[in-house]
KETI-55576 format. One line per 3 residues: number of its first residue (from 1); their letters; for each residue x, y, z of C-alpha. Coordinates in nm, 2 decimals, padded with zeros to 4 digits. Layout:
// residues N
NUM = a = X Y Z  ...
This chain:
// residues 117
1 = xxx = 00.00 00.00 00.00  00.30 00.22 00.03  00.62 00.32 -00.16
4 = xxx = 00.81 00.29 00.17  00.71 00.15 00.49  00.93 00.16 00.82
7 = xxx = 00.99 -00.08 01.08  01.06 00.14 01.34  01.41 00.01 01.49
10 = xxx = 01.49 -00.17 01.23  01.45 00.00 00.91  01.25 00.08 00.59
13 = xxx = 01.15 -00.14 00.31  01.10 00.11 -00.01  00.97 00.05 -00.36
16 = xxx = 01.23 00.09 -00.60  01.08 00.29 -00.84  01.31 00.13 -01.14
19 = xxx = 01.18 -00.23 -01.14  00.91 -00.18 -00.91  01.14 -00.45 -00.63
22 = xxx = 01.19 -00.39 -00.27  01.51 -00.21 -00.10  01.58 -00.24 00.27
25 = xxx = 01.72 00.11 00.38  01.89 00.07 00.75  01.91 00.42 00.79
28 = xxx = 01.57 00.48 00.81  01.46 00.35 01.17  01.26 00.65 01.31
31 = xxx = 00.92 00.56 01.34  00.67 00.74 01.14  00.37 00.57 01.27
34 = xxx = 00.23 00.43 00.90  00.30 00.08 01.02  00.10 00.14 01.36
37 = xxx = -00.12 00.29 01.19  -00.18 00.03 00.95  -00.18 -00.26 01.23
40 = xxx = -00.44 -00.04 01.38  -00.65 -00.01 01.09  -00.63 -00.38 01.05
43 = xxx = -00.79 -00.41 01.37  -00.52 -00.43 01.63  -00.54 -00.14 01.98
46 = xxx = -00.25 00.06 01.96  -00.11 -00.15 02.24  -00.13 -00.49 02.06
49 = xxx = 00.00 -00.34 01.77  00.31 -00.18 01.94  00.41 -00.51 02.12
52 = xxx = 00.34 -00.68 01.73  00.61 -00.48 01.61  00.88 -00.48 01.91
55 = xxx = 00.82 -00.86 01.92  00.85 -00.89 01.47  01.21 -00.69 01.55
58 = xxx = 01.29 -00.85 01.83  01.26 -01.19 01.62  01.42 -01.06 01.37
61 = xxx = 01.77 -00.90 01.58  01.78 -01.27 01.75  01.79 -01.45 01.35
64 = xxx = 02.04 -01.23 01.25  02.26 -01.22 01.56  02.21 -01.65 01.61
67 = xxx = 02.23 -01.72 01.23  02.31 -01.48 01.04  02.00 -01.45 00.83
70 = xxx = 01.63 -01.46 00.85  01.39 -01.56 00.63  01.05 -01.35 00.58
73 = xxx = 00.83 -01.58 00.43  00.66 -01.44 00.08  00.91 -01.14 00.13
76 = xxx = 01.27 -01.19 00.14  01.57 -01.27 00.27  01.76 -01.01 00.59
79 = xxx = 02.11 -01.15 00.62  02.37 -01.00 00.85  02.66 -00.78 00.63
82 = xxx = 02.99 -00.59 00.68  02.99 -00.38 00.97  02.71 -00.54 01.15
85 = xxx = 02.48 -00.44 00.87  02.18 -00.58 00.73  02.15 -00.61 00.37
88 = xxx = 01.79 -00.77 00.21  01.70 -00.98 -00.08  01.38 -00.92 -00.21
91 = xxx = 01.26 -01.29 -00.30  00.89 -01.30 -00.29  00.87 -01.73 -00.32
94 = xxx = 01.08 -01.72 00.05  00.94 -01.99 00.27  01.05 -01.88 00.63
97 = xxx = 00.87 -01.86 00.93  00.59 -01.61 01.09  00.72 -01.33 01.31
100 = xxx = 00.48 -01.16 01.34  00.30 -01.33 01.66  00.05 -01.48 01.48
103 = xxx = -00.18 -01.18 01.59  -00.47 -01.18 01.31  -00.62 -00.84 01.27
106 = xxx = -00.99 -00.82 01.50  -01.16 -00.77 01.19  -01.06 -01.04 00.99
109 = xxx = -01.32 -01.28 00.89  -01.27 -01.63 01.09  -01.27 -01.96 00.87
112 = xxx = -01.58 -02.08 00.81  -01.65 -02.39 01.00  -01.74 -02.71 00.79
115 = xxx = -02.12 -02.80 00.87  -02.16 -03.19 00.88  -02.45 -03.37 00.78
């Protein structure tokens, strides 16, 4: 939904406009609420969605620091680089785990239960 969304603490993934693939930009840490904001619109209370993105970074910082990569599934690849930086491969076809607490959003619609006859 956005050209550049940042992970407060972490960093920003951005759109490259070129080919339309995703850059992760470690500079850009300062949270500027659109990913709050979004988690809120999605249903979570500021507070849930707060402790979804502390415990999605947190995940993230203990891959990289016990591995040396971690895998966001449908998304890419954030391996650790020179320096202690963090470089990203966009690979949408990643299979890695869920970080993200496996919070779904209050509005989502549950699974329709299977009615037996």
């Amino acid at each position: 939904l956005n050209k550049r969304l940042v992970v407060p603490n972490l960093g920003a993934f951005v759109v490259n406009p070129s080919n339309g693939d995703l850059i992760f930009v470690e500079l850009l840490k300062q949270d500027d609420g659109v990913l709050m904001r979004q988690l809120m619109a999605d249903g979570l209370s500021a507070i849930e969605a707060a402790n979804v993105i502390d415990r999605f970074v947190f995940e993230v910082n203990f891959r990289l620091e016990s591995t040396g990569e971690c895998l966001l599934s449908g998304f890419g690849v954030l391996k650790t680089g020179v320096n202690g930086t963090i470089s990203f491969s966009y690979q949408p076809t990643t299979e890695g785990e869920n970080l993200d607490g496996n919070i779904a959003p209050r509005n989502s619609k549950p699974a329709a239960m299977p009615v037996e006859a």
